[in-house]
C-alpha positions as CSV (number, residue, x, y, z in Angstrom):
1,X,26.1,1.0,7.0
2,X,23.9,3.6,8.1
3,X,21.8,5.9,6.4
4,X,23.7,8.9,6.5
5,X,26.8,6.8,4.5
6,X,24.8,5.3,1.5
7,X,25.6,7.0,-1.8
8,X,22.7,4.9,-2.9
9,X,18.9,4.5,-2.5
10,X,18.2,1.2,-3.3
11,X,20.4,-1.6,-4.1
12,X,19.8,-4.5,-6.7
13,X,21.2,-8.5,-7.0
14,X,24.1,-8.5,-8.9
15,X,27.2,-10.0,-8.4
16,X,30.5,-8.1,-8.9
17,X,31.5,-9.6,-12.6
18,X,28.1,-9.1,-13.8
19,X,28.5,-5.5,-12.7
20,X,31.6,-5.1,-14.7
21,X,30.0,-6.7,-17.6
22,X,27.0,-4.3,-17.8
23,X,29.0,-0.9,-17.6
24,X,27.6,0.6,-20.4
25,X,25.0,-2.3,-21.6
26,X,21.6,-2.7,-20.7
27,X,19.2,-4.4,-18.4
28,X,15.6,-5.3,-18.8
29,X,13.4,-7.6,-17.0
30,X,9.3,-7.9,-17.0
31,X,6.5,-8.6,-14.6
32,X,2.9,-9.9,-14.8
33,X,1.8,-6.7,-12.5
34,X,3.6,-3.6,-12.1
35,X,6.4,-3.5,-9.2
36,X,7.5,-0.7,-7.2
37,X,10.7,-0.7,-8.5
38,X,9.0,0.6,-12.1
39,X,7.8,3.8,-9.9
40,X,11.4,4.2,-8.8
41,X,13.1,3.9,-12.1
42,X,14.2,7.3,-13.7
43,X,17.8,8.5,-15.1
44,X,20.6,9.5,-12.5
45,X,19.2,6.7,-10.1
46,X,22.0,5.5,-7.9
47,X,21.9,1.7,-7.0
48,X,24.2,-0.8,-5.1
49,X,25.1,-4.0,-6.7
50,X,24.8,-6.8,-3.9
51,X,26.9,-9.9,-4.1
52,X,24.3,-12.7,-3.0
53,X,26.9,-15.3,-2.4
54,X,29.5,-12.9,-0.3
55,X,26.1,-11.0,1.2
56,X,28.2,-8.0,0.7
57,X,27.4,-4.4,-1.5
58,X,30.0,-4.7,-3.7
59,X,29.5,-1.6,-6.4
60,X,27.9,1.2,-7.2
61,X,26.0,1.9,-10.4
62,X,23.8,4.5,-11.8
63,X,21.0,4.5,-14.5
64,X,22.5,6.1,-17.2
65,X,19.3,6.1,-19.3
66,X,15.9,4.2,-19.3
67,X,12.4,3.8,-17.8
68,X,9.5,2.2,-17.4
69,X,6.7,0.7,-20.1
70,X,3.9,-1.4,-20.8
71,X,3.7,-4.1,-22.9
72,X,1.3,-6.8,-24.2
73,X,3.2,-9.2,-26.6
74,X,7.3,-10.3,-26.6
75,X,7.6,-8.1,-29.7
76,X,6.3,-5.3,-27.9
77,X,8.5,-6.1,-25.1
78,X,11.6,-6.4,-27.1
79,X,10.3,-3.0,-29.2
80,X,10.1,-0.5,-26.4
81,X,13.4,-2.0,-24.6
82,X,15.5,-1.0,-28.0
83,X,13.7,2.6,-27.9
84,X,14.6,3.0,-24.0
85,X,17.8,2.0,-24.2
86,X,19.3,2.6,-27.9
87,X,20.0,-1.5,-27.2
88,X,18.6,-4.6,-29.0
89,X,18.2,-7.0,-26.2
90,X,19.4,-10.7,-27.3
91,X,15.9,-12.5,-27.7
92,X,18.0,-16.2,-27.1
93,X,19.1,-14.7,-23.6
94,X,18.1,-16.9,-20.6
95,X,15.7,-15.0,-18.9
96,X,13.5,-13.9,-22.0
97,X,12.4,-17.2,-22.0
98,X,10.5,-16.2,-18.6
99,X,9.3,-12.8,-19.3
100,X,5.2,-13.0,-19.3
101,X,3.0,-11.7,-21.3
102,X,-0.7,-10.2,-21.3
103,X,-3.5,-12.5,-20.4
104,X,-7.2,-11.4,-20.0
105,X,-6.6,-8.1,-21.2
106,X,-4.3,-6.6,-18.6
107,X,-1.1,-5.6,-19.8
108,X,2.4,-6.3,-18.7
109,X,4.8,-4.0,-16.5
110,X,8.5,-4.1,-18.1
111,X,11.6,-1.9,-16.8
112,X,14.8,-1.3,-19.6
113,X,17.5,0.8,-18.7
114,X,21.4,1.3,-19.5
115,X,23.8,0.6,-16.7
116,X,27.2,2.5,-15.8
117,X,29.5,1.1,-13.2
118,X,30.8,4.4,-10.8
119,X,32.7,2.2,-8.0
120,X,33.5,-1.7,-7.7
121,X,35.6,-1.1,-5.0
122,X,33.4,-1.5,-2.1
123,X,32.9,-3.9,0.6
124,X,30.0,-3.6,2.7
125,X,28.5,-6.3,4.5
126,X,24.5,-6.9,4.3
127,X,22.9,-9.0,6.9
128,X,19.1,-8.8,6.8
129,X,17.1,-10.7,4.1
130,X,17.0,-9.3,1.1
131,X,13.6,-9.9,-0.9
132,X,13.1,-12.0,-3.6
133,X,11.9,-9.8,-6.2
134,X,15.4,-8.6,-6.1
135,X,15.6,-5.3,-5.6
136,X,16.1,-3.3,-1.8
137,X,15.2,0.6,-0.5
138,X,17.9,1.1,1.7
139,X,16.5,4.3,3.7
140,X,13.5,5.9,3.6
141,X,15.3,9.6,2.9
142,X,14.4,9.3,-0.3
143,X,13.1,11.9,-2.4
144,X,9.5,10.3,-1.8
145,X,8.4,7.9,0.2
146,X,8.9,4.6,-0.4
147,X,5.6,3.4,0.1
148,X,4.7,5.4,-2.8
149,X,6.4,2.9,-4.7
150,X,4.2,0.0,-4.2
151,X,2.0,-0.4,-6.9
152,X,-0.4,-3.7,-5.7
153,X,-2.9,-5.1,-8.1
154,X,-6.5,-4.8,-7.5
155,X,-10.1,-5.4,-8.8
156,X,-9.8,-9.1,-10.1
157,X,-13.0,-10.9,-9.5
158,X,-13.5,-13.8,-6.9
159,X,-16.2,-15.6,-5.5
160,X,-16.4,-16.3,-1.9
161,X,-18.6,-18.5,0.3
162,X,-19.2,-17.2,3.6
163,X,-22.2,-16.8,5.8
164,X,-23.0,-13.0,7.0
165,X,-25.3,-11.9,9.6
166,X,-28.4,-10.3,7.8
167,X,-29.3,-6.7,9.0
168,X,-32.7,-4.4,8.3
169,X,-32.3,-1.6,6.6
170,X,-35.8,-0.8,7.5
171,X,-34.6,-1.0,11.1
172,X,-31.7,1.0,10.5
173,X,-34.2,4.2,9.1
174,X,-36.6,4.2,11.4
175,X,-33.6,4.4,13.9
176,X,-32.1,7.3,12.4
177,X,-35.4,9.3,12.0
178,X,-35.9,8.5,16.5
179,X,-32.5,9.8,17.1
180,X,-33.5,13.0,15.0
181,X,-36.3,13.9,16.5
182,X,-35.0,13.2,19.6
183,X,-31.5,15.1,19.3
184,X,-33.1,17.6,17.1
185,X,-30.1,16.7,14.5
186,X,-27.9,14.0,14.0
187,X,-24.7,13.5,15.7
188,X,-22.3,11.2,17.3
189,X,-23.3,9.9,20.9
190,X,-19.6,10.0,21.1
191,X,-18.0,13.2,19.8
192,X,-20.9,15.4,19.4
193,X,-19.4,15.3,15.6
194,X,-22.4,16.6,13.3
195,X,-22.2,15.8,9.3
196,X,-25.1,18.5,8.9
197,X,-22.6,21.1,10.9
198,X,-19.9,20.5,9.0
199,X,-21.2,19.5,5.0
200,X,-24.3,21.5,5.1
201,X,-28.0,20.2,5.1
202,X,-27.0,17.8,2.2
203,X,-25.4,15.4,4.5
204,X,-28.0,16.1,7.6
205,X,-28.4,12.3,7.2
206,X,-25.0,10.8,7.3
207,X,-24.2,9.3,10.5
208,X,-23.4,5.5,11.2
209,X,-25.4,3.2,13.8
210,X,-23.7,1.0,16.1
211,X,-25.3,-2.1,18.0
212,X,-25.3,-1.9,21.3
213,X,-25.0,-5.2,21.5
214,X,-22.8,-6.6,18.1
215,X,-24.8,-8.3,16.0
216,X,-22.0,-10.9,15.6
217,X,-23.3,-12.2,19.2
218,X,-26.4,-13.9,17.3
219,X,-30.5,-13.7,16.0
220,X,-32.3,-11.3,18.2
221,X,-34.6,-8.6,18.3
222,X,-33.6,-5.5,18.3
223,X,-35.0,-2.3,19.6
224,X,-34.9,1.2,17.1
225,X,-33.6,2.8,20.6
226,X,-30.4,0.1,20.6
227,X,-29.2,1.2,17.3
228,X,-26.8,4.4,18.5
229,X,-25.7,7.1,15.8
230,X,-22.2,7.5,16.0
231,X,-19.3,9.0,13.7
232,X,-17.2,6.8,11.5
233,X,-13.9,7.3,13.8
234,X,-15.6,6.9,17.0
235,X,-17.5,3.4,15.4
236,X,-13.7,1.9,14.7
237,X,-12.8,2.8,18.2
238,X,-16.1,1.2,19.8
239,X,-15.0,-1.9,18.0
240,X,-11.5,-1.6,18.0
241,X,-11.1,-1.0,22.0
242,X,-13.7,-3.3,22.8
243,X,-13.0,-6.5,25.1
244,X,-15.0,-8.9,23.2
245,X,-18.6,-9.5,21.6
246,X,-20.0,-11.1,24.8
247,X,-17.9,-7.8,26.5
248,X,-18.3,-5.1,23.8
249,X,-17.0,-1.6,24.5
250,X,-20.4,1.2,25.4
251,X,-20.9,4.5,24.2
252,X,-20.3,5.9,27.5
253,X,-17.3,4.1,28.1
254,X,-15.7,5.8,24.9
255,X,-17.0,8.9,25.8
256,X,-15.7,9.0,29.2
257,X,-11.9,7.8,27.9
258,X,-12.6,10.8,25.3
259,X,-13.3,13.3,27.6
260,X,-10.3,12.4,29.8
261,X,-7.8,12.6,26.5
262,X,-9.1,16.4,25.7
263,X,-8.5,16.8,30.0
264,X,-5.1,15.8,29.5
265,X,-4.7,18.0,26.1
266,X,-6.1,20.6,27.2
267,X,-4.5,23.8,28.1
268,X,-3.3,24.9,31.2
C-alpha cells in the first residue's frame, strides 16, 4: 500500500470484531513513561485497525474525541479517562489490572479516547513487523514529523564503574594562552573558524584542543605545542575520519580534504 493510498497515518492492533465492538466506546491504556503515540493523539485522528492474526489492515477508525493525561494513582487514572471520554471505564476489565502507577515521584502517561468505526471493509495485507507497543506511523507525510513523536525518558541516576584517562586542565590553559599569542587570536587549525569573530570578545576563549596523538593511546608526556585548537565540528571529524588511535587522522590531513570540498563547491 503506498503512501499516496493510506487514508490513515498510523495504524493500531485491533482485530476486526473488536473494531466493531468499539464504534462509539472508548479506549484507554497507560504507560510507566510517556509514548509517542500520547504526542500523536488528538480528535479527527485517522487510524487503521490491523488484524494480527490475518496480518492484514482491516478497518478504518477515527478518534472521535479524547487526549492525553497524566496520572499518579488508579483513581486518578480512572478519573481523567471518564472526563476525556464522557465514559466510565470498567475497573474489573482485563487490562486495568496491568496499568502502572507512579513510583519515585514521576508520574504516569495515560491515553483515553472514543472510537468510531468509518470502514471495515478493507483488506490490505501488512508484511513488515509491526512493533510491540502496538501502535504503527505508516508514512512520514504527516502533519509533523514523526520523530517529533518520540518522547524517551531521561535523567534517572546510575552509577557506573569505568576507568577514564585523566587529563590536565592546567595543560590544557597554558595551551590555549601559546596558541594565542602565537595566532594573535584563537581559531581552528582546521577551518580558520574564530568564536571571538563570530560571538564577540566574550567567547575570545572558546575553542576545543585536540591531541595530536589521542590520549586513548596511553600515559605520556605531553608537550603545550601538541595540544591543537580546533572547532567543535572539525574535532568530530578528526576523530570520526580517523583510521585508528595508533593511525589517528592530522590537522593537515583534514585541512587538505577541506580545502579540496570548497575546490569542488566552489563556483565556476
Amino acid at each position: 500500500m503506498s503512501a499516496e493510498l493510506l487514508d490513515a497515518d498510523c495504524a493500531i492492533t485491533l482485530n476486526s470484531d473488536e473494531a466493531k465492538t468499539l464504534d462509539g466506546d472508548h479506549y484507554w491504556t497507560g504507560w510507566k513513561r510517556r509514548h509517542w503515540p500520547a504526542d500523536l493523539l488528538h480528535p479527527g485522528l485517522r487510524l487503521y485497525g490491523f488484524d494480527t492474526k490475518l496480518r492484514q489492515y482491516t478497518t478504518l477508525l477515527e478518534v472521535a474525541k479524547g487526549g492525553t493525561f497524566n496520572y499518579r494513582t488508579r483513581r486518578e487514572f480512572f478519573t481523567s479517562v471518564h472526563q476525556l471520554t464522557g465514559l466510565q471505564p470498567d475497573q474489573h476489565h482485563p487490562h486495568s489490572s496491568v496499568i502502572p502507577t507512579a513510583s519515585s515521584g514521576r508520574p504516569c502517561t495515560g491515553i483515553a479516547y472514543r472510537i468510531r468505526l468509518l470502514r471495515d471493509d478493507i483488506h490490505t495485507s501488512w508484511h513488515g513487523r509491526f512493533p510491540r507497543l502496538g501502535w504503527q506511523i505508516l508514512r512520514s507525510s504527516y502533519v509533523h514529523d514523526p520523530i517529533n513523536f518520540q518522547s524517551l525518558a531521561e535523567g534517572d541516576p546510575r552509577l557506573r564503574r569505568h576507568i577514564q584517562r585523566e587529563r590536565n586542565g592546567d595543560l590544557a590553559r597554558k595551551a590555549k594562552q601559546y596558541w594565542k599569542e602565537r595566532l594573535n587570536a584563537l581559531r581552528c587549525l582546521v577551518c580558520d573558524f574564530s568564536f571571538r569573530k563570530q560571538y564577540g570578545p566574550d567567547a575570545a576563549d572558546v575553542i576545543e584542543l585536540h591531541h595530536d596523538m589521542p590520549i586513548a593511546a596511553g600515559h605520556r608526556l605531553t608537550r603545550i605545542q601538541d595540544l591543537k585548537p580546533v572547532c567543535p565540528n572539525c574535532h568530530r571529524m578528526l576523530h570520526f575520519l580517523g583510521a585508528s588511535v595508533l593511525q589517528p587522522l592530522t590537522i593537515a590531513q583534514l585541512r587538505r580534504r577541506l580545502r579540496l570540498q570548497r575546490h569542488r563547491h566552489s563556483p565556476d
